[in-house]
C-alpha positions as CSV (number, residue, x, y, z in Angstrom):
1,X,15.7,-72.7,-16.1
2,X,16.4,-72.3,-20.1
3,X,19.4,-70.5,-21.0
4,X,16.9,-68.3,-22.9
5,X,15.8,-66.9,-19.3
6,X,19.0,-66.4,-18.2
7,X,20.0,-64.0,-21.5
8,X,17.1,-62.2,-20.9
9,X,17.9,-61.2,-17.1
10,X,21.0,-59.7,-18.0
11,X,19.1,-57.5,-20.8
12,X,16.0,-56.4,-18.3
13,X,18.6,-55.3,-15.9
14,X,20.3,-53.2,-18.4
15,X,17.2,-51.6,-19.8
16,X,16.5,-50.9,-16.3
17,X,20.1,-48.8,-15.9
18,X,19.0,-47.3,-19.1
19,X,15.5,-46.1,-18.1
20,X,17.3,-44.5,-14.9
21,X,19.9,-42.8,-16.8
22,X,17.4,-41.5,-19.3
23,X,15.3,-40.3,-16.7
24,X,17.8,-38.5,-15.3
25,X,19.0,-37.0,-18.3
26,X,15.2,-35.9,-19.1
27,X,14.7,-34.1,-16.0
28,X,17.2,-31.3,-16.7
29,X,14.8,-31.0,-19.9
30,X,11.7,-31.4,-18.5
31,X,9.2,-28.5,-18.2
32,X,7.5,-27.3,-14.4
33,X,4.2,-27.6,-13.7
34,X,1.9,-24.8,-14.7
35,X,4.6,-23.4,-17.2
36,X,5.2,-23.1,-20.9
37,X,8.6,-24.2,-21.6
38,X,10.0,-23.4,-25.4
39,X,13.7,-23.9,-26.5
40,X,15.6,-22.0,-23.6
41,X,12.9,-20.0,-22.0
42,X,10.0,-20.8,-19.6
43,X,7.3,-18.9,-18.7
44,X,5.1,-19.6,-15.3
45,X,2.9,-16.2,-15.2
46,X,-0.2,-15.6,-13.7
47,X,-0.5,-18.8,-11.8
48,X,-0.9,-17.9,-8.9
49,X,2.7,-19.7,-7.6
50,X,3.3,-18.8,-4.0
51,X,7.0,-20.4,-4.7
52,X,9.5,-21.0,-7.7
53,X,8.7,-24.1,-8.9
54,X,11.2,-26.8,-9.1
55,X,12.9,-29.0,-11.6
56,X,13.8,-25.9,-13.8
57,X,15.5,-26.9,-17.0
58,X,19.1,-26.7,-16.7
59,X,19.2,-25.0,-20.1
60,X,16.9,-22.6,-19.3
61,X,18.0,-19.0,-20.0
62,X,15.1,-16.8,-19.9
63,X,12.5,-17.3,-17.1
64,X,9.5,-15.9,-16.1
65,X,7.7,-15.7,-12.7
66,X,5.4,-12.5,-13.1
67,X,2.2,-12.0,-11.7
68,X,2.1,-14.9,-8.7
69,X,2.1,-14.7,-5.1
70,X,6.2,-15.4,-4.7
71,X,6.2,-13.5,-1.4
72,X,9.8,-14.4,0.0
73,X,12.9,-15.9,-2.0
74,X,15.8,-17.6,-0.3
75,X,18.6,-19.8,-1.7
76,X,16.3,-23.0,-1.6
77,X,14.4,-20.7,-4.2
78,X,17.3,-22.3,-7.0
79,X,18.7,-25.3,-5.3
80,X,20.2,-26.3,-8.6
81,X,22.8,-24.5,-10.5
82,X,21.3,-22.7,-13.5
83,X,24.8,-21.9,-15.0
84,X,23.0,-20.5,-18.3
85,X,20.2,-18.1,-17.0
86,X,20.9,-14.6,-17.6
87,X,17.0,-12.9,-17.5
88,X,15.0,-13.4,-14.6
89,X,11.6,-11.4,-14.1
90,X,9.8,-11.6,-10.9
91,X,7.7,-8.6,-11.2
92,X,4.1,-8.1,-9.6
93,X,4.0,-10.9,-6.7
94,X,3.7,-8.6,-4.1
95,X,7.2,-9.7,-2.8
96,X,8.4,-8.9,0.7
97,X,11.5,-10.4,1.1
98,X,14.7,-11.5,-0.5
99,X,17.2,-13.2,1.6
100,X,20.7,-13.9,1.9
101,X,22.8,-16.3,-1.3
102,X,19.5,-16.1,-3.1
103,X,21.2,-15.8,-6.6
104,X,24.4,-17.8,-5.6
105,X,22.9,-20.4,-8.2
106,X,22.3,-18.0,-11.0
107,X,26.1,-17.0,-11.8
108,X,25.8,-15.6,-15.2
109,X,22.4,-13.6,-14.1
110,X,22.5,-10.5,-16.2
111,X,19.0,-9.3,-16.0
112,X,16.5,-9.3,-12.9
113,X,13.7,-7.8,-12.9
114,X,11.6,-7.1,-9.6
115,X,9.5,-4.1,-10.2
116,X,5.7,-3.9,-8.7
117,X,6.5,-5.5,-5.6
118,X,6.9,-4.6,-2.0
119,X,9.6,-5.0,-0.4
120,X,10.6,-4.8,3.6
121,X,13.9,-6.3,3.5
122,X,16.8,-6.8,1.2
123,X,20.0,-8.8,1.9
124,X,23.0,-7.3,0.9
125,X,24.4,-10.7,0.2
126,X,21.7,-11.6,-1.8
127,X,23.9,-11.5,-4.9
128,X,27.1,-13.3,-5.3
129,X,30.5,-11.5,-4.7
130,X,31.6,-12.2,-8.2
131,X,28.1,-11.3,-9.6
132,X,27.3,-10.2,-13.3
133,X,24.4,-8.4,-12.7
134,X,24.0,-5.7,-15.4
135,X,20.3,-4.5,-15.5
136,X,18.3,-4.0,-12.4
137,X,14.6,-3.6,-12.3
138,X,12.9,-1.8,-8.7
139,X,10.1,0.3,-10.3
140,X,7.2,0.6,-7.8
141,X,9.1,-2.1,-5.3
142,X,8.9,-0.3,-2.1
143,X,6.1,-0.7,0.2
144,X,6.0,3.0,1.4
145,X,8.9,5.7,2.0
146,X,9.7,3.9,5.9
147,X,11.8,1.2,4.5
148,X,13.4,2.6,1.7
149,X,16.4,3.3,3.7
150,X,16.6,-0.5,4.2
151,X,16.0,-1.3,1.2
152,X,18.7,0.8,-0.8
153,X,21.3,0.0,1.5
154,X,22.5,-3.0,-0.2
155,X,22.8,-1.1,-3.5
156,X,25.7,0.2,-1.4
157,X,26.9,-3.1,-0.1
158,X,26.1,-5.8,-2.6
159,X,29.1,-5.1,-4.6
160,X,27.4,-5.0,-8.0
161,X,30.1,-3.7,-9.9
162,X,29.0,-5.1,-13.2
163,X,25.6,-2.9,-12.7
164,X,24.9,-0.2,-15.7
165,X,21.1,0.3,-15.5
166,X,19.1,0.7,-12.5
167,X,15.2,1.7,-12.8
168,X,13.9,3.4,-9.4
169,X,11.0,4.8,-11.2
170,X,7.5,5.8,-9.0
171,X,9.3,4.7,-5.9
172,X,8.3,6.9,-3.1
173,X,11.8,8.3,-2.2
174,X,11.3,11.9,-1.4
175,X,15.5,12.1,-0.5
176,X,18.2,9.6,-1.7
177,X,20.6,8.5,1.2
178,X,23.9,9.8,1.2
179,X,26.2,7.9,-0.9
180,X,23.8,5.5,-2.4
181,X,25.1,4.9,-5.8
182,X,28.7,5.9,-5.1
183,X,29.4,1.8,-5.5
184,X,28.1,1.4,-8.6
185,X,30.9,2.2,-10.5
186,X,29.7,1.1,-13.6
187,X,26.5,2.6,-14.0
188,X,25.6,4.6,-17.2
189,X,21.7,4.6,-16.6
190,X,19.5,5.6,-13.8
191,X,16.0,6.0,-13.4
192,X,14.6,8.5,-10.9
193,X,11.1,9.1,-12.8
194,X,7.8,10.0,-10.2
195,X,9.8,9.2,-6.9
196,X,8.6,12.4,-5.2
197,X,12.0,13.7,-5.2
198,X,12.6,17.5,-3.7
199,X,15.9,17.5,-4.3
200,X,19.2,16.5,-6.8
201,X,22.0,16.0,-3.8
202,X,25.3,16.4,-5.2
203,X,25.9,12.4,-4.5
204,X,23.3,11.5,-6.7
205,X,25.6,12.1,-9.7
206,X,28.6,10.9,-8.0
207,X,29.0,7.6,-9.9
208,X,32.0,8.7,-12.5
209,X,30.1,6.3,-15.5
210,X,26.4,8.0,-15.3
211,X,25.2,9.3,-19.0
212,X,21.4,8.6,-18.3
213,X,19.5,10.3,-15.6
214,X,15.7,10.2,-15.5
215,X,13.8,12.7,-13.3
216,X,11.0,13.7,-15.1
217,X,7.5,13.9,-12.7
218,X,9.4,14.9,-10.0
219,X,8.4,17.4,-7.1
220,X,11.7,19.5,-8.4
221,X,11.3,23.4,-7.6
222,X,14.8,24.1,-8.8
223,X,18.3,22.9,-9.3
224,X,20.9,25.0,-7.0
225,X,23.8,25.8,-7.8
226,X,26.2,23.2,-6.6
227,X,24.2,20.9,-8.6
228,X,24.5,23.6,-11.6
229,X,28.0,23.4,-11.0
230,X,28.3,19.1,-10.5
231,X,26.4,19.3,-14.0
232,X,28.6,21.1,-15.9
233,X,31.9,19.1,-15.6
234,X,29.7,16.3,-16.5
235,X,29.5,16.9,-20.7
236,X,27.8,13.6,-21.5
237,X,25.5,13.4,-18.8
238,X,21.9,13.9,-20.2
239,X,19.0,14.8,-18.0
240,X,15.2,14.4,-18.4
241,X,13.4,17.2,-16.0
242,X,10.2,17.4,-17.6
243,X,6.7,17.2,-14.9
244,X,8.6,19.0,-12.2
245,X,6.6,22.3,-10.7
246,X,9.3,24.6,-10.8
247,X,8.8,27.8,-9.5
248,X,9.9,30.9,-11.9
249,X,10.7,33.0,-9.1
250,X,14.3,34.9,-8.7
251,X,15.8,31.8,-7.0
252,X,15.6,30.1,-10.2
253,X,17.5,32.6,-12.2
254,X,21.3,30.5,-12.4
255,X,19.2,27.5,-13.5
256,X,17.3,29.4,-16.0
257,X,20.5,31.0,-17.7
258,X,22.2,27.5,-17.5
259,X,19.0,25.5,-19.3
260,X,19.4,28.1,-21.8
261,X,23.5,27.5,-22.4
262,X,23.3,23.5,-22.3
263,X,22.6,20.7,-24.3
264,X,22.5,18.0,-21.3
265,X,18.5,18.6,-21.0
266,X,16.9,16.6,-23.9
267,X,13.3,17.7,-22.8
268,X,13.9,21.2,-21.9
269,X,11.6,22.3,-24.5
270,X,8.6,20.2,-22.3
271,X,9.9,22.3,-18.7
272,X,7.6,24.8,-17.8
273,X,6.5,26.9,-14.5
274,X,4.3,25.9,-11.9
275,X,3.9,29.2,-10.0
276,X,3.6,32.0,-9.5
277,X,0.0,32.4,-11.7
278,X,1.3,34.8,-14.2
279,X,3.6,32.2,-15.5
280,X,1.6,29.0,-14.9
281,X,2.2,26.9,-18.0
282,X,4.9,29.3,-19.3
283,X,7.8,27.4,-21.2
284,X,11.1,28.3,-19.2
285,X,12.9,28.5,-22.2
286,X,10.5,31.7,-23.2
287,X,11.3,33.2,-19.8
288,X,13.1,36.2,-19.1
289,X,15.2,37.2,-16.2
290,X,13.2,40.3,-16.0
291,X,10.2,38.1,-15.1
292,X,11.5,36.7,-11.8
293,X,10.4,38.2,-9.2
294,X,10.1,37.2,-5.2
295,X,7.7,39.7,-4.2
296,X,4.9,37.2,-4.0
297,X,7.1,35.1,-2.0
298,X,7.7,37.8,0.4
299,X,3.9,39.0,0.5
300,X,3.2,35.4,1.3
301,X,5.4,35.5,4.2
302,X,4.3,38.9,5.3
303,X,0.5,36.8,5.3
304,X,2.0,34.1,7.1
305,X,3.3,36.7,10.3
306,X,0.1,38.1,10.2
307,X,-1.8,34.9,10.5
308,X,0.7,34.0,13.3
309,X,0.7,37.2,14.7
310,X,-2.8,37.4,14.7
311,X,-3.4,33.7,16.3
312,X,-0.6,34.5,19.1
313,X,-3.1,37.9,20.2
314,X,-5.9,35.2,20.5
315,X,-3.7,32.9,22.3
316,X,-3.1,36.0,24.8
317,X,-6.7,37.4,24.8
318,X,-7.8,33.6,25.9
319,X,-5.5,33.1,28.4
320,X,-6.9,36.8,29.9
321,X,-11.1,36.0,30.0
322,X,-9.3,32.7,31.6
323,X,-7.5,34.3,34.3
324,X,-10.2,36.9,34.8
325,X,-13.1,34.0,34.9
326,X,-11.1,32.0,37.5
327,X,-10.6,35.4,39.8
328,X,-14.3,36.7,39.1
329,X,-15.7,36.7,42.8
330,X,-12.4,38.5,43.8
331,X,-12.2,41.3,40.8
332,X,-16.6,41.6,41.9
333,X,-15.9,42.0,45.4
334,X,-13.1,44.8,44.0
335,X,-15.7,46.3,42.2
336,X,-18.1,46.8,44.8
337,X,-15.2,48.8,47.4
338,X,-14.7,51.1,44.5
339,X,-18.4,51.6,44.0
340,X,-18.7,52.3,47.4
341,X,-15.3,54.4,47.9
342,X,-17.1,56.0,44.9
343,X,-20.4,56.6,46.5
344,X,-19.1,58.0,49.7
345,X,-16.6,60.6,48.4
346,X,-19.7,62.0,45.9
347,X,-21.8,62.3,48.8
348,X,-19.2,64.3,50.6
349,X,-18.9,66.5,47.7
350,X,-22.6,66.6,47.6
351,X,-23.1,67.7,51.4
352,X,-20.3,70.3,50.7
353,X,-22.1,71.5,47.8
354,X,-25.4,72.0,49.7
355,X,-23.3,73.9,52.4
356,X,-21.6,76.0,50.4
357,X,-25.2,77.2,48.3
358,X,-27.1,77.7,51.2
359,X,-25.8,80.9,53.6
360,X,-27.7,79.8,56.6
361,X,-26.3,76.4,56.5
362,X,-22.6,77.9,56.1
363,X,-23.1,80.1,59.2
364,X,-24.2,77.2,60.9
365,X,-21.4,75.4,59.9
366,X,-18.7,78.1,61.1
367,X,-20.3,78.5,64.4
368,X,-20.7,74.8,65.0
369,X,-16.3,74.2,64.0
370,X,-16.1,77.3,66.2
């Protein structure tokens, strides 16, 4: 062996060492499969993914997983720590799921988006205790109004204390529970827009932060007056109302004079009545209190007792022919004593008649009781 070999070995081996530590070095820079990676953000949309992929850049601080089929995500969705994320957008992959310690490798995760999904179940340890979760994204992310219960309770448990915006927009949420938002102490921005919501409970505006509620394209009739009053020691609170059908009636009066005082309502020039018909379409702003009137309201529920007044008679005349069909031999057999008792009490009258008219008949009929 030439001593030429044996200063080669040593250098092969350390190329080796130097090919492994490169490698490793280039996978935290290496980009996924089916994604465009570019400086500190990578984008995997629309490929039809059915799991995040792996070997995400550790530098990575934007990343998007829109538009797949990511139905469930768990902590083995980032089994590396990703200490620079902050965005994350995992909207439109018909998502079902999202399990316990599923962020607990994102820990400076500002943004996450998950809107246009459809959720069943939400861990309320999903998210870190000492999260920093500031923006969260659930427009259109509940499958139907059954599990929205579930779903919002870990907005109540997840201890996002860091949140300030939270989007609920077209959700199908008819009632908020009690006390959802009253943990997030922090929030300055809520989104209610088309959730089908009937009602503004008094513990929708309990978090002490809000300055931002949407609820435009609502199912709103009108605000009562604890809400009036929960409004009003709230200066800096501004509202969106526009698209509800509220109904210019005299229940609406204390709303109507307190749109008319306040500046919280940027769209109040957009509110307008949905009923009754002579005021369909009419600004509320241009309505007067002389104007609201409940005696269509009243008419309607004088209509209604007639209806039901008139389908309980039916109920009672039914249950009569009933009772009268299931008797009908006995009530004929009844019929035909009276007919009879009838009959033979005419004919009596009729033979005293006959008596009575004739003279010889009556003499015969003294001497014959004689």
């Amino acid at each position: 062996m030439s001593g030429f070999d044996i200063q080669r070995r040593p250098l092969k081996s350390g190329s080796t060492v130097l090919l492994f530590v490169l490698a490793f070095v280039l996978s935290g820079h290496c980009c996924p499969d089916k994604c465009v990676c570019s400086s500190q953000t990578v984008k995997c949309p629309n490929q039809g993914l059915d799991a995040v992929p792996n070997s995400i850049p550790a530098k990575t601080k934007i990343l998007f997983l829109t538009g797949n089929n990511i139905s469930n995500i768990s902590r083995a969705s980032f089994p590396t720590r990703l200490e620079l994320l902050t965005d994350l957008y995992l909207s439109g992959n018909n998502m079902k799921h999202v399990e316990a310690m599923v962020f607990d490798n994102l820990p400076n995760l500002s943004r996450l988006d998950l809107s246009n999904n459809s959720f069943l179940t939400f861990d309320e340890n999903a998210f870190p205790q000492d999260n920093n979760l500031q923006f969260l994204n659930l427009s259109r992310s509940f499958l139907n109004h059954s599990f929205v219960d579930v779903v919002l309770e870990f907005l109540h448990s997840a201890n996002l204390l860091h949140l300030t915006t939270l989007d609920l927009s077209n959700n199908d949420l008819v009632i908020l529970p009690d006390g959802i938002f009253s943990s997030l102490s922090n929030l300055t921005s809520l989104s209610l827009q088309n959730s089908s919501l009937i009602s503004v409970q008094n513990v929708t505006l309990k978090s002490p932060q809000l300055r931002d509620l949407d609820l435009r394209n609502n199912s709103l009739r009108t605000l009562d007056s604890s809400t009036l009053v929960e409004l009003s020691v709230k200066p800096d609170l501004q509202l969106q109302l526009s698209g509800n059908p509220w109904r210019c009636n005299c229940i609406i009066d204390e709303m109507l004079m307190w749109l008319k005082n306040s500046t919280q309502v940027t769209d109040k020039q957009d509110l307008t009545c949905a009923e009754p018909e002579s005021l369909r379409h009419q600004p509320l702003l241009q309505v007067e209190l002389s104007q609201l009137k409940c005696s269509s309201d009243m008419e309607r529920v004088l209509e209604t007792s007639y209806v039901f007044l008139g389908l309980v008679l039916a109920l009672i005349g039914v249950i009569f022919l009933l009772v009268l069909y299931l008797n009908r031999k006995g009530i004929k057999r009844w019929m035909y004593n009276i007919r009879d008792a009838c009959r033979d009490h005419m004919e009596g009258y009729h033979y005293r008649y006959e008596i009575n008219s004739d003279p010889r008949l009556a003499n015969l009929s003294i001497n014959s009781d004689v």
